[in-house]
N, C-alpha and C positions, 0 to 999 in steps of 0.2 A: 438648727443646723449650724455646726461651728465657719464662721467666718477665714475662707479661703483666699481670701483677696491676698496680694502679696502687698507689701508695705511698700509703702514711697522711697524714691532716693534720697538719700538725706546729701541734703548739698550744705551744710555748713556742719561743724565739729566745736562742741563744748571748748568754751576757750579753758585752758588748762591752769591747775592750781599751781603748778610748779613747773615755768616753763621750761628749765634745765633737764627734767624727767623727760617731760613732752618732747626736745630735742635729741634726747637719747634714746627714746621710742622711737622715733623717726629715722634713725640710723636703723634700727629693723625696717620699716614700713619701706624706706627707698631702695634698699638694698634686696629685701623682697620681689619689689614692683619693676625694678630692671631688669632682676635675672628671670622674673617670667616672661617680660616682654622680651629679651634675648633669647630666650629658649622657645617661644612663641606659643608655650603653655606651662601650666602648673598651676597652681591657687594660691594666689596673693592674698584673698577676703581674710582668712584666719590669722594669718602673721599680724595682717594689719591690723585686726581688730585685738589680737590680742597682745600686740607688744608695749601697753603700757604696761601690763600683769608682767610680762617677762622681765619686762625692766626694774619694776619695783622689786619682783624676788630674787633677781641674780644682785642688786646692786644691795639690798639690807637685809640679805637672808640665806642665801644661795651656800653652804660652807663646801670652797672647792679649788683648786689651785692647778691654771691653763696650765702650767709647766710641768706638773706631774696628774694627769689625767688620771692614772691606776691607780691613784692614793685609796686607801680601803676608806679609811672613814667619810671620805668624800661624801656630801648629800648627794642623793641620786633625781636624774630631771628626767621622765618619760614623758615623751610626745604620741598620744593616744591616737590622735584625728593629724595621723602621720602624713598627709597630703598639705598640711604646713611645713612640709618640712624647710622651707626659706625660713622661718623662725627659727628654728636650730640652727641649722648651717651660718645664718648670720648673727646668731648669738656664739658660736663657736671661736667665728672670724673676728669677730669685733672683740671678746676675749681674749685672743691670742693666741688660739691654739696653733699649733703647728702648721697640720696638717690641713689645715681650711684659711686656702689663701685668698686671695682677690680673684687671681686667673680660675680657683675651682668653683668659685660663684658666677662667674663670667660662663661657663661650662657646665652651670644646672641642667641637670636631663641629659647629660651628653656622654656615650658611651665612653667606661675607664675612667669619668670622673668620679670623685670622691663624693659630688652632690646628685645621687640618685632620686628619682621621683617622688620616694618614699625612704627615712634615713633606713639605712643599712648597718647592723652592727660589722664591726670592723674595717668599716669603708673608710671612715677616720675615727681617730682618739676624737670619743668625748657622745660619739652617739651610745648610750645605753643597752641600746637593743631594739630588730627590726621591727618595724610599725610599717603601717597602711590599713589590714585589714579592719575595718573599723571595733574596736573593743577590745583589742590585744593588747594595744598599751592599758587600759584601767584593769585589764587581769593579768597581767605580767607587774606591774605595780602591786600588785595585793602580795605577789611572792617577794617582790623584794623587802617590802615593808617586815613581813614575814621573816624571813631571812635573818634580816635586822635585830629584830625580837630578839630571833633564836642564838642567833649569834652573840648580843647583848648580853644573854643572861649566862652564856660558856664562859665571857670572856669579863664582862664588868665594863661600865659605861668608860671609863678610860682609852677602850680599845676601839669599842664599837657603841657608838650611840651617833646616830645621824637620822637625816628625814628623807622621804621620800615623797617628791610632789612630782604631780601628772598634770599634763592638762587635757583638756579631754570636749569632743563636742556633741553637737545634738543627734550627728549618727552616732558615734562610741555608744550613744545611751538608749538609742531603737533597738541595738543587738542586744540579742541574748543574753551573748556571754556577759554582758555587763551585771546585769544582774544576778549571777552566777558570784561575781567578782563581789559586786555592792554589798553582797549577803554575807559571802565569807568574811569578809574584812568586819565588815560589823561586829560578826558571831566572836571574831577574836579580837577584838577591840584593838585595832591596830593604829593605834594613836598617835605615829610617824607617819601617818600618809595623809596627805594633804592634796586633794585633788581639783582643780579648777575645772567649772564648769563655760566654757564658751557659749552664753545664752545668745545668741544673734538671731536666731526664730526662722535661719534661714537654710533649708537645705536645697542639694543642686534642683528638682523641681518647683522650688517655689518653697512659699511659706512652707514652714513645718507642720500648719496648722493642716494643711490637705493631708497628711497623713498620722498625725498622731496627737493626744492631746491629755496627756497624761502630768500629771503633777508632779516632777521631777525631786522640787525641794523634801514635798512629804514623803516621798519612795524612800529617798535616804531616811530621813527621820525615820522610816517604818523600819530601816533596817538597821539602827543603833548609829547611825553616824549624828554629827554634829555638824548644824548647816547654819550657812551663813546668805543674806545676799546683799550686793553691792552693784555698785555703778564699775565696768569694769574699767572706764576710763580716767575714775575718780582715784588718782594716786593714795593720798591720805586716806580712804576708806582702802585701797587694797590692801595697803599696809598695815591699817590697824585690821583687817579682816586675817591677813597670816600670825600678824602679834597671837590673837585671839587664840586661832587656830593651834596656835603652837602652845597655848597653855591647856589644852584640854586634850591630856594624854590618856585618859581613857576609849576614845572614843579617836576613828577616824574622822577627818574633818571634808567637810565641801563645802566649798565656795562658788556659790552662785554667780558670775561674773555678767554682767547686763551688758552685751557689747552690740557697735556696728559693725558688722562683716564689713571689709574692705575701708573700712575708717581713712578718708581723707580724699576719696574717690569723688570729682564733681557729679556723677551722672549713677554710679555703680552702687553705690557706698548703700550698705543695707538693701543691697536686692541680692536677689541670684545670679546677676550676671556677674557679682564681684567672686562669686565660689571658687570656677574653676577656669576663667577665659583669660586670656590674656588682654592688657586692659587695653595698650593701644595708647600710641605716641601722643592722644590729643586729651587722652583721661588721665596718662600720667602728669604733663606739662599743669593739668588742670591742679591736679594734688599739690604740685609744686608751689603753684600759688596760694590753695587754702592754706598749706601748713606751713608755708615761707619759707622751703628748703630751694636756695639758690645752687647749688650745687651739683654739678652734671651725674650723669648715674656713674655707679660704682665711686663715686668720690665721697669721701665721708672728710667732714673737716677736722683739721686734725688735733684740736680742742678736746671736742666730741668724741675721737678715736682713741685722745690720751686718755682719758678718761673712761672708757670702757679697760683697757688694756688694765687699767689702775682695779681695777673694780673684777679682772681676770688674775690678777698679781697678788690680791688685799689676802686669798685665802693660804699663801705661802707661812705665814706666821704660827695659824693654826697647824697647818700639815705639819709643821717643823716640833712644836708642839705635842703633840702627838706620836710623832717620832720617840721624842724622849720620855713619852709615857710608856711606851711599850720598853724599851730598853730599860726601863724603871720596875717593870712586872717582874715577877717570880721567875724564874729559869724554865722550870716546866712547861708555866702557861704560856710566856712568850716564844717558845721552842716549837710548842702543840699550834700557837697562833702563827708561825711565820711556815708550817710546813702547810698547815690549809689552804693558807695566802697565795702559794707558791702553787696550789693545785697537784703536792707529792703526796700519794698515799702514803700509810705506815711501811715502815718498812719488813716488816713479816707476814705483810697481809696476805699473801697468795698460801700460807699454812693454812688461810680459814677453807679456801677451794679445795688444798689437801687431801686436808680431815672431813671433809666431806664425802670424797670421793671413797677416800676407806673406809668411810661408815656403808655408803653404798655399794660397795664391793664386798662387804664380810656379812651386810645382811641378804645380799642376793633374793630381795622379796620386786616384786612388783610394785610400783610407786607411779602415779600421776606424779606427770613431771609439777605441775603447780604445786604440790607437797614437798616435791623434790626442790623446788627453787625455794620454798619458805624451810627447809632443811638446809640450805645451802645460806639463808639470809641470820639464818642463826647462828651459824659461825661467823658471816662477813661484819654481825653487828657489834659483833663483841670484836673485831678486828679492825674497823675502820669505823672510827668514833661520828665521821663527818654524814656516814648516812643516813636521810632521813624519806624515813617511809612514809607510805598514806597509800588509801583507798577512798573509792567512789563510794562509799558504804558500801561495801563487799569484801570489807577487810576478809572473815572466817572461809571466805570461796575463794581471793585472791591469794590467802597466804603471803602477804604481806607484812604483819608486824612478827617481826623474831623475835625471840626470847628475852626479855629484860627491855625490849623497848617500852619505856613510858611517851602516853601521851601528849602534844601539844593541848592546854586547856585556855580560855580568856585568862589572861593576867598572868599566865604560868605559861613561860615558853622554854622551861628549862627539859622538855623530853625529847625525844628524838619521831615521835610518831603522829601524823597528820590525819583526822578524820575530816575528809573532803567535803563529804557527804554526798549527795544526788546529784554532782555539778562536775560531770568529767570533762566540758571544756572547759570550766574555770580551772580546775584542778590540772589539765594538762599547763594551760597557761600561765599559771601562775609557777607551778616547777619549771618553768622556762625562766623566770625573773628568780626563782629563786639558785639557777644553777648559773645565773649572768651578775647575778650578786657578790658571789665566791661564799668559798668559808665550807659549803655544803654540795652534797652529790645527793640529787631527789631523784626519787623512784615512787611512779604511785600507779596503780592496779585501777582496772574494770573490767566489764567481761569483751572479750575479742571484738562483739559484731558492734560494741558501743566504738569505738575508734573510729569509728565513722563520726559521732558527739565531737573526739577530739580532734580531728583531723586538721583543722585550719593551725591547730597548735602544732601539732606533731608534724607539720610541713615546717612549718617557721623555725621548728628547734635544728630540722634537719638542712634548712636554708642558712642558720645563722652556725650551723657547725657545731652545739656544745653537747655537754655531756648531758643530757635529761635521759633518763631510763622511764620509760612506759611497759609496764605488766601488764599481756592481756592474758586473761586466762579463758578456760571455757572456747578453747579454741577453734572446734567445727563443730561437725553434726554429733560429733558424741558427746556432746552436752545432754542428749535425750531428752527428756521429757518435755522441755521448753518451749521445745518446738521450733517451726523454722524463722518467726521473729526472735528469738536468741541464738539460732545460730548462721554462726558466719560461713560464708562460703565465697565470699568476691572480696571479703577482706585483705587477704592475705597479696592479692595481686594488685589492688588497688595500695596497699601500703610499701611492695616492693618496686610500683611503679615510681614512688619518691626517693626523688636523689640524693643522694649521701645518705636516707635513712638504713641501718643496718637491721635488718630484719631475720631475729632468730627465734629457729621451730625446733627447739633437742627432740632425739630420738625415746631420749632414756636419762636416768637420773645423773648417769657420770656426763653426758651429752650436756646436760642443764647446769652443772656444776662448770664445765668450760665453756659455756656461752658467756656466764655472771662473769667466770676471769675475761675472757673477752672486750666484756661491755667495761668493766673497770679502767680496764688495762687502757683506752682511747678515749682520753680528755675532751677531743674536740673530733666524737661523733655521736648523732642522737640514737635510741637504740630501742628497740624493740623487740621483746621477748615474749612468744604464742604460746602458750603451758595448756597442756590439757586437764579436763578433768575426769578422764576417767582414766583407769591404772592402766601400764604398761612395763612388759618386761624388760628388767636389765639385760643391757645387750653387747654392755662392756665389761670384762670382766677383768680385765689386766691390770696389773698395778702400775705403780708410778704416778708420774705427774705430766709425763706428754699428752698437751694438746692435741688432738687429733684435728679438734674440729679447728687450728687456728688459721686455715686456710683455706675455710668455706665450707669445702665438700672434701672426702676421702672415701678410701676403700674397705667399707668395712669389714667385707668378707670377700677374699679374692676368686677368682675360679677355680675349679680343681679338674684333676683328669684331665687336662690341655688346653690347646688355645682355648682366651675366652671367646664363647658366641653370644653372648649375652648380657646385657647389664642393667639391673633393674634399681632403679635411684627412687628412693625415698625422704623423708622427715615427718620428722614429729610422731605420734601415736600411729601414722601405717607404715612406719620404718620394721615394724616386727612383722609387719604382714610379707614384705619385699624378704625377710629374711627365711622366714615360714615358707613363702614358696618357691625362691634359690634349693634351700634343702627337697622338696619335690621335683626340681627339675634338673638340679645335679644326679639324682636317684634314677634319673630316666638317659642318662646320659650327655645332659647337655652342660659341661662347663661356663656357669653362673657366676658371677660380682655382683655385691649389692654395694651399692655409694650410699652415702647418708650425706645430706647437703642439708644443713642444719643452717648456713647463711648466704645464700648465692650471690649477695653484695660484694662479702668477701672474698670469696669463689672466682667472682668476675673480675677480681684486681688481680688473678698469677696471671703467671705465664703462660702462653698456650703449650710449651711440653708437659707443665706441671698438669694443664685441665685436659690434654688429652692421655697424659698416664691415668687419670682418675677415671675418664668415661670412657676408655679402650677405644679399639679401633674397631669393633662394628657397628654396623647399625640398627640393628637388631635391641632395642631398645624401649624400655618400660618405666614409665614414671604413676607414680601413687599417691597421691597424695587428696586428705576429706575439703578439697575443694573445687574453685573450677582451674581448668584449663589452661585459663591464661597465662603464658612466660613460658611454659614447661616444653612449646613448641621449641625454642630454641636448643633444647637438649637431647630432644626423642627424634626432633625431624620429622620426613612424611613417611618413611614408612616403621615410624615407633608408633606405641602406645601408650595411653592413656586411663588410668582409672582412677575416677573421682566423680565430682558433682559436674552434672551438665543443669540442675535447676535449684531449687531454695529443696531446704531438707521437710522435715518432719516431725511429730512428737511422739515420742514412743520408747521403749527399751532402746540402751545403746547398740547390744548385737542387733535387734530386730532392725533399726536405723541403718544400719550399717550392710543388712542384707537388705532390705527395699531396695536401697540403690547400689546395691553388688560392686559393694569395696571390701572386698574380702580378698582372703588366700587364693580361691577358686578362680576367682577374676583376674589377679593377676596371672599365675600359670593359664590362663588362656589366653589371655591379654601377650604373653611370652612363646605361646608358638604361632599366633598371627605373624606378632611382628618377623619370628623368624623365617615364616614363608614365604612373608611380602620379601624379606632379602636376597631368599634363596630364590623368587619370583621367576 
């Protein structure tokens, strides 16, 4: 039986090999340890334990410049086991950055400050991208690394050649996702990422031994990386361990880091109580005296201070450098490089939505929208160089790689196309790192009910605001034959219950072609597109290039014969059924609308004259849609209707599916003289 005991306090600290480093870690370790105690929680154990690592790679390795944060070749720093985040925040501050002063450390955890519990991208220049959940930084690193690659091999190491290091701890590596992350990065030999591993043996229950007892170094080894380990408080080993590191470009690298959680703690230091508590005026007083920092909190001396600043200032030479490389490039390629940078499409791109839309308008056949979106990805790929595809290994059912996209391969990142494999949360997360990277717009496919896989990512992307495109396809019960573990039916309202996420269901092929212009068209929102797989009719027939759908919902087909009494809202694949039975119940006398609300996100940002021209003024109302319920109340009210799923689907033919649970023409025209009795009541 493995040994659960938890490990002693370590009440004394390795006297140090270079005590100027040790003094410069210490500037993390104090700075940490007051703003927890001022804020009267947070987790000091990590910072502390790991800011000898911090300080050996930002001071002989780090390539980065506090005054211009955006700099593209900048090395990139992800904070994995983002509940450190006093490590950041005070490597920011002690750099120079701007935006992270003394008063916003003083204000750790305090609402509207810049130092959140967990860093936040855009809260200030210089955090990366959001962290906390544990493993989202070591798979948001796998995209950037990534990224890098791809980007390297467009542009030529002049432009883009930089590293990307994580640090990362013993929960990052309980998760899943991590290994999701471990594997890919391996499979593509991603020899710019360089990941620290936080060994301290301690999670917040105690030892890590009571819950897991797995071989960390050989997991990596198993999965093509290059492993190291080290004393993490031994400088001269850290730094020959990144020397190392950075010469084995084949291969990602880990570094096994041996550390004390809460390093310098009399009483804390290596247990669980240093994780997550606040240490408390008589254990930091105690600190003060092991590690002989005389200095009140928040006061850093200003030696010490110059000296970081110098070490935030040292990578201005490089950036400038750099600079004149690119002004140095070809006209083309620096032209092609400064509009990526800047996040402007081509300028002719919206001809590739066009030409799609006339293709589907002059072939007037029946198309599954997911055909229709890999139709429409065929024009966008030859129109907007920067896009880069992937699937969960469901490329051929997602409809994801367009025409002339080549593959990403190990050692070969010159294509445009990502095979994920069996890993949709790595693969969502890691298209998060690689759309925080720049340079690239990632879009990557699985089936609808797996987004439940990627969810903690597709929350994150839509928390930090940027452009990642997720393809679900296979979007309800007409998936058929599956059955009801592939298909979804609570997906759809559990991913529109995420905020800012944009969540689009086209009706029809020109529908699917203006959601893509949609989702492009908005830098800074995350987005989601539900494509079916079984065929449906085109339902737009008009020419042009007017969005219809660019304001959520519209009128597809307005009433006829007089005021309207009725309005039956649909999306996606039972949009033709709202339409099908309009024409029955216009025929009986009842003047019909059918709306098509293809993204209710956006729907929910007009106006209320604009959302009450769309959904008329009565009440007398029917919505449709192959899922459940949920949300749809806000549009039908009590006395509309409803048709969809009230339980999990089934395996079977798609019609037969679709009559079991009487989501038909039929159902709705009944579903449309309820409601209009209950009105007329």
């Amino acid at each position: 039986m493995a040994d659960v005991t938890p490990p002693p306090a370590v009440k004394t600290v390795p006297k140090p090999r270079d005590q100027q480093l040790r003094d410069l870690a210490d500037c993390i370790r104090f700075l940490s340890m007051d703003a927890v105690q001022q804020a009267k929680s947070g987790h000091p154990g990590a910072p502390m334990g790991m800011a000898d690592i911090a300080t050996v790679l930002y001071k002989d390795f780090m390539q980065f410049d506090a005054a211009d944060p955006h700099w593209f070749d900048r090395d990139r720093f992800i904070l994995s086991n983002g509940h450190a985040s006093m490590l950041l925040y005070s490597l920011l501050y002690l750099t120079g950055s701007k935006d992270m002063t003394l008063d916003e450390l003083k204000r750790f955890r305090q609402i509207d400050s810049k130092t959140a519990g967990h860093p936040e991208y855009r809260h200030a220049e210089g955090i990366e991208t959001t962290t906390g959940p544990l493993g989202q930084g070591i798979a948001n690193s796998v995209g950037f690394a990534l990224a890098e690659r791809i980007m390297n091999a467009k542009f030529g190491d002049d432009i883009c050649k930089h590293w990307t290091y994580v640090f990362m701890g013993d929960g990052c590596l309980m998760e899943g996702i991590s290994q999701e992350a471990i594997s890919m990065a391996g499979h593509y030999k991603l020899g710019h990422l360089i990941a620290f591993w936080d060994n301290n043996s301690i999670s917040i229950d105690g030892a890590t031994s009571l819950s897991v007892s797995d071989n960390e170094v050989e997991r990596f080894r198993a999965s093509g990386w290059h492993v190291l380990e080290i004393d993490g408080h031994d400088t001269d080993a850290i730094r020959d361990a990144i020397t190392a590191a950075r010469a084995v470009t084949d291969k990602p690298s880990m570094i096994a880091c041996k550390t004390i959680i809460g390093f310098g703690f009399p009483t804390k230091a290596g247990t669980q109580k240093a994780h997550s508590d606040a240490p408390g005026e008589e254990e930091i007083a105690g600190a003060r005296k092991i590690l002989g920092w005389d200095s009140p909190p928040f006061v850093i001396p200003e030696d010490l201070l110059r000296e970081w600043r110098e070490i935030g200032a040292k990578g201005s030479a490089a950036r400038m450098a750099w600079a004149d490389r690119v002004k140095a490039a070809p006209e083309a390629l620096r032209t092609e490089f400064a509009r990526r940078n800047d996040g402007e499409l081509p300028a002719d791109w919206k001809k590739a939505i066009a030409a799609a839309r006339a293709e589907f308008i002059a072939s007037g056949k029946e198309m599954a929208t997911r055909s229709a979106s890999g139709a429409v990805l065929d024009h966008l790929a030859a129109a907007i160089p920067e896009l880069l595809g992937g699937s969960a290994d469901l490329t051929p059912s997602n409809n994801t790689k367009a025409k002339g996209m080549i593959e990403i391969k190990p050692d070969d990142y010159s294509g445009t196309y990502m095979h994920y494999g069996v890993r949709e949360h790595g693969m969502a997360a890691a298209m998060n790192g690689i759309a925080l990277h720049g340079g690239l717009i990632p879009y990557g496919g699985t089936f609808m009910c797996f987004s439940d896989y990627c969810r903690p990512s597709i929350r994150l992307a839509a928390l930090m605001q940027i452009r990642t495109i997720f393809v679900m396809t296979h979007d309800s019960i007409g998936l058929g034959e599956d059955g009801p573990t592939h298909q979804p039916v609570e997906q759809l309202a559990a991913l529109r219950a995420i905020p800012h996420l944009a969540v689009y269901r086209p009706g029809d092929p020109v529908e699917t072609a203006e959601c893509w212009e949609l989702i492009l068209e908005a830098p800074r929102q995350a987005a989601l597109i539900a494509l079916s797989r079984q065929p449906m009719p085109l339902l737009r027939h008009e020419p042009g290039t007017d969005n219809k759908s660019a304001k959520g919902a519209y009128v597809l087909l307005e009433a006829e014969g007089g005021e309207r009494k009725l309005t039956i809202i649909g999306t996606g694949s039972e949009l033709h059924l709202a339409v099908e039975a309009r024409d029955i119940l216009q025929k009986e006398g009842i003047p019909t609308a059918v709306v098509s609300m293809p993204c209710r996100l956006i729907f929910e940002e007009q106006d209320a004259a604009y959302k009450k021209a769309v959904m008329g003024a009565t009440h007398a109302r029917v919505a449709v849609e192959a899922a459940v319920e949920m949300g749809w109340e806000r549009y039908i009210g009590f006395q509309g209707r409803f048709i969809g799923m009230h339980g999990f689907g089934a395996s079977g033919k798609i019609g037969d599916v679709y009559k079991k649970f009487d989501i038909t023409t039929e159902a709705v025209v009944r579903a449309a003289h309820e409601t209009l009795a209950e009105v007329a009541g």
